[in-house]
N, C-alpha and C positions, 0 to 999 in steps of 0.2 A: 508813805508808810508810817505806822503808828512806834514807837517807842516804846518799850514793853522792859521790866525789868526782868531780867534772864535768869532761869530759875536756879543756876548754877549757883548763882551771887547768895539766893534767898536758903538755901540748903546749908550753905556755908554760915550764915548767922540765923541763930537761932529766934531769936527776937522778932528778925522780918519772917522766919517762917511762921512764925504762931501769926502774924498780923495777915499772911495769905491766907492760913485757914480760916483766919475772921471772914476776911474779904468774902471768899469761896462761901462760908455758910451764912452770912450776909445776905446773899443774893438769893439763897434756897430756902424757900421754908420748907423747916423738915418737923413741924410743930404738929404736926400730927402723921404720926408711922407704926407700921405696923413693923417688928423685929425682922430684920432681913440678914443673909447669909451673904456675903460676898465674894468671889475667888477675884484675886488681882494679880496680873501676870507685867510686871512695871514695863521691863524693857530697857531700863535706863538706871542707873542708881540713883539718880536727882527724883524720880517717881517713885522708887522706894521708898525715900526716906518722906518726901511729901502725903503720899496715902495715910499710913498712919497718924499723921498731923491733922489732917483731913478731915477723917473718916473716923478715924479715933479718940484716945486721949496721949498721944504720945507729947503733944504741943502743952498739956492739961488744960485742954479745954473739954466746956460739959461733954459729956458721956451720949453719942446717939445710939440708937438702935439698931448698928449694925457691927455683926459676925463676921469681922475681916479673917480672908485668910490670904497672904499672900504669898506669894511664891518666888522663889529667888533669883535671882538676874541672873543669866549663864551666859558666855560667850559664844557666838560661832553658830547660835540660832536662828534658824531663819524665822521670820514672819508666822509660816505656814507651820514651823514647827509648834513655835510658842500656841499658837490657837491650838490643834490638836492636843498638846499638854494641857491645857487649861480646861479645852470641852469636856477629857476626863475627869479630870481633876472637881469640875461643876458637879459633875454627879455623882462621882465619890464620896461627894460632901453633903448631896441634898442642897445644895444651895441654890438661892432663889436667880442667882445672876453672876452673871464673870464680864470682866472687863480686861480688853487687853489693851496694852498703851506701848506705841511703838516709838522709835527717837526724835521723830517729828512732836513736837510736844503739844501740837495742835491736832493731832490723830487720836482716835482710839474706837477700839472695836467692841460691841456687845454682842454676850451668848444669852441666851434667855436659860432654864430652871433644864432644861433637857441637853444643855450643851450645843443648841445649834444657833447659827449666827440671826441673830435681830438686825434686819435690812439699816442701813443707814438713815434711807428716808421715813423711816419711824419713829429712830431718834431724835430726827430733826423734826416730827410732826409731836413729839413728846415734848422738845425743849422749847419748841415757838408756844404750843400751848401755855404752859405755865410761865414765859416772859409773856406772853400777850396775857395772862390773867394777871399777873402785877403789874403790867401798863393802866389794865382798866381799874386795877382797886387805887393808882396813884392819880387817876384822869387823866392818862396818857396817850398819845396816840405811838402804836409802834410800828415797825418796820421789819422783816423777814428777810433776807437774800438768800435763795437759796442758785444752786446749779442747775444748767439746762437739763441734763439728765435726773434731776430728781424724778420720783413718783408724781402723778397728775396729783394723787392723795395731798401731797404738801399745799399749794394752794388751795384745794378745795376746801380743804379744811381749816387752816389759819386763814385765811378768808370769813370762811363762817362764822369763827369765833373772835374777829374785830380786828386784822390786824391787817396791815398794806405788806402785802407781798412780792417781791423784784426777783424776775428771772437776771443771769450773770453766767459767763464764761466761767469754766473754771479757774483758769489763770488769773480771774478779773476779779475775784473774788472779796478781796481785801479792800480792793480799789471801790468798787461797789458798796460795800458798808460802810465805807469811810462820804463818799458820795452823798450815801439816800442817809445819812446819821442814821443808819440801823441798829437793833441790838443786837441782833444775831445775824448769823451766815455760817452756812452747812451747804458741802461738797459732797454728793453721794460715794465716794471714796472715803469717807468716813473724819474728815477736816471738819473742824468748831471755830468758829471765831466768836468774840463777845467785846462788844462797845467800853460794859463797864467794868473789865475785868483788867488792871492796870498789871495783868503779869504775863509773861511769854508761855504760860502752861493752859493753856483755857481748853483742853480735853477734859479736863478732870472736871474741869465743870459744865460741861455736857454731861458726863456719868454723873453728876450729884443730881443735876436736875432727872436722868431717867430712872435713879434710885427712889428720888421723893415722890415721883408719877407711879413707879412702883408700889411703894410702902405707904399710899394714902388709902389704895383699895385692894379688894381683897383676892383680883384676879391674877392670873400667875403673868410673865413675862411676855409668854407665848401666846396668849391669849390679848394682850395688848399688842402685839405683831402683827395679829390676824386682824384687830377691829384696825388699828390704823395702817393697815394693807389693804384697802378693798378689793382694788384693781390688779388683773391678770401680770405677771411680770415675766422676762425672762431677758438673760445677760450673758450675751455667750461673742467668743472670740471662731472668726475663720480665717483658715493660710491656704488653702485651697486655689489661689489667685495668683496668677503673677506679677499683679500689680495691685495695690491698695487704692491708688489712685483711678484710677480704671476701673475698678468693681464700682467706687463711689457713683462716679460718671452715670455708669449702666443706671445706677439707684435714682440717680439724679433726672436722669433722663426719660425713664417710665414714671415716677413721679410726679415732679415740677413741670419741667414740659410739655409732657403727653399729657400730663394729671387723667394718668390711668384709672385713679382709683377716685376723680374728683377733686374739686379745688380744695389743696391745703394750704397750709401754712408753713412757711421756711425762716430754719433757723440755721446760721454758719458758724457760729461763735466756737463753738465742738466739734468742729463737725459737720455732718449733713444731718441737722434734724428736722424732720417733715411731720405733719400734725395734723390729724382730722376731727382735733377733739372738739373742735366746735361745732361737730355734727354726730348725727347719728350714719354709722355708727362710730362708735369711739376708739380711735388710736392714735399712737405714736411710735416712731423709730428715730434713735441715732446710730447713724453710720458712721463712726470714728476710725481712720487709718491711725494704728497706732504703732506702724511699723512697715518695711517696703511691704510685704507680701500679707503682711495681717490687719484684719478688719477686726473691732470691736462693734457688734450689735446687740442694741438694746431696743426691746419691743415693750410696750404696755399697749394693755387693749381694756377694755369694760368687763370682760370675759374670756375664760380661755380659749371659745372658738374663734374670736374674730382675730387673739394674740397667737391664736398658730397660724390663720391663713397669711395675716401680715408675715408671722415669720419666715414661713414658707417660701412666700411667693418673694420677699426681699434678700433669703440665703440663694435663694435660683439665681436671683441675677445679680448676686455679689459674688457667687461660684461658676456662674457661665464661663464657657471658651470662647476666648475672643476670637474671630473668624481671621 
């Protein structure tokens, strides 16, 4: 595991915090933007105090082109509260984007310009982009890790545009960038990690990077969700089971074994993830017990008719009655 300086230490002196927002805008070019609105909902008083340094001039550092507005830490909130505070709050303001950062300080969640949530693996197809565009302007070769459950979008895409891409468990995550010397790694649970970022906050610079992918062109948030979404999605939890382990099985069993639907491809690391992407037509499922009696499923498909029959015919036999 990597040794990171704890952002508690860097809030408490003043000095090292202007030298993190160096670091953080360092890494970003933000040299050409267009003025953007921000809502920030911290989570944490160490993320408080760091945005403004950030993102502002509270550090006095130069002046960028963005409209902070931040919101105040309250206790006793949950997760789900602060989002729904903040998706109003995005459109009360007209603002172009909201950020929420929870007390994992490697977390944080994006709403796009309407207050609705921007999928994970968009930010992670946002932030590989422009690390793999300053690998290629340094003559670099880079690296990606992303999670089994990402969008097929993420490699297909950093791929295309020059960079070595590694699937990873999510628990393995760390272990794996550390591994393949990658720069980045992204957990569709909304987790950043970054090679060259020597501090324990590295969310906040995932948000700088999908600020400046934001503020270089002229399309709204929502509109970048959509072009790097291509593919059909859907992510849904069932308890309908008496057993978690047992439904998997069933999944396991018409798939793999029987390969009901044709030879795929298996992955355990998460789960049970089963894969047809390297045919037509195109799919995938993970089947995650993430609890005795509850299954998390996750389906991509090419389109949304081949991502409902998959889900379909995979909720049937993850909610059968065992005889």
């Amino acid at each position: 595991m990597r040794e990171r300086v704890e952002m508690s230490a860097v809030v408490d002196d003043g000095p090292e915090l202007v030298r993190y927002a160096e670091a953080l805008r360092s890494l970003v070019d933000r040299s050409v933007s267009r003025p953007l609105r921000v809502v920030v909902s911290p989570g944490a008083e160490v993320v408080a105090a760091t945005v403004p340094t950030v993102l502002g001039t509270a550090g006095g550092l130069p002046e960028l082109p963005v409209d902070l507005v931040v919101l105040p830490v309250r206790a006793g909130v949950t997760p789900g509260e602060r989002l729904d505070d903040l998706r109003a709050v995005v459109v009360e303001h007209d603002a172009d984007a909201g950020l929420v950062f929870g007390a994992d300080p490697e977390r944080c969640a994006v709403v796009d310009e309407h207050g609705d949530p921007v999928h994970p693996s968009v930010v992670t197809v946002l932030v590989g982009l422009r690390e793999t565009a300053r690998a290629r302007a340094a003559e670099r070769d880079l690296t990606v890790v992303h999670d089994t459950a990402a969008s097929r979008a993420v490699p297909d895409l950093l791929t295309a545009a020059g960079a070595h891409v590694v699937p990873a468990g999510s628990a393995d995550l760390e272990d794996a960038l550390l591994e393949h010397d990658a720069a980045f790694a992204a957990s569709s649970d909304g987790r950043y990690l970054f090679r060259d970022l020597p501090y324990a906050d590295t969310a906040l610079l995932a948000a700088c990077h999908v600020l400046a992918a934001l503020g270089e062109q002229d399309h709204p948030l929502s509109v970048l969700g959509e072009i790097y979404r291509p593919y059909a999605r859907t992510e849904l939890a069932s308890a309908a089971h008496p057993s978690s382990d047992a439904a998997t099985a069933r999944v396991a069993d018409a798939y793999v074994t029987r390969q009901g639907a044709g030879p795929v491809d298996v992955d355990e690391r998460d789960g049970l993830l089963v894969s047809h992407w390297a045919d037509h037509p195109q799919w995938w499922f993970l089947v995650e017990p993430s609890g005795p009696q509850e299954v998390r499923l996750v389906v991509e498909a090419a389109d949304d008719d081949i991502m409902d029959k998959v889900r379909d015919d995979v909720l049937a036999l993850i909610e059968q009655e065992q005889a």
